[in-house]
C-alpha angles and dihedrals in degrees: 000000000000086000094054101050084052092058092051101261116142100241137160141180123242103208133160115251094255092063092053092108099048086041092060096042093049091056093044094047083046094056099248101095095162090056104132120244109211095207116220126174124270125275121046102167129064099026132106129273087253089051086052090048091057087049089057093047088058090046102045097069090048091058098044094054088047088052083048103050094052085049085069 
């Protein structure tokens, strides 16, 4: 990912709330500080479709502000 925003694609990183920390640290380690984190809820595994679905619902707004916002 990190690559990728060097390069001027518009990229993000879908991550659950617990690894907020870690996912901020990682861009910032990886040169690319301002890279979006789209926050889900932990925990991802171990949990059923519909609970994914739900994970998806919370993410779908937050990429489509972020879409939004590189449209400008």
């Amino acid at each position: 990912m990190a690559e990728l925003r060097k390069r001027g694609l518009s990229t993000a990183v879908i991550s659950t709330e617990s690894f907020v920390k870690l996912g901020k640290t990682q861009a910032r380690v990886f040169g690319v500080p301002d890279l979006p984190l789209v926050l889900i809820p932990h925990p991802l595994g171990g949990i059923s479709l519909e609970q994914v679905e739900g994970r998806a619902h919370v993410a779908i707004p937050q990429i489509a502000a972020l879409i939004k916002e590189q449209l400008k």
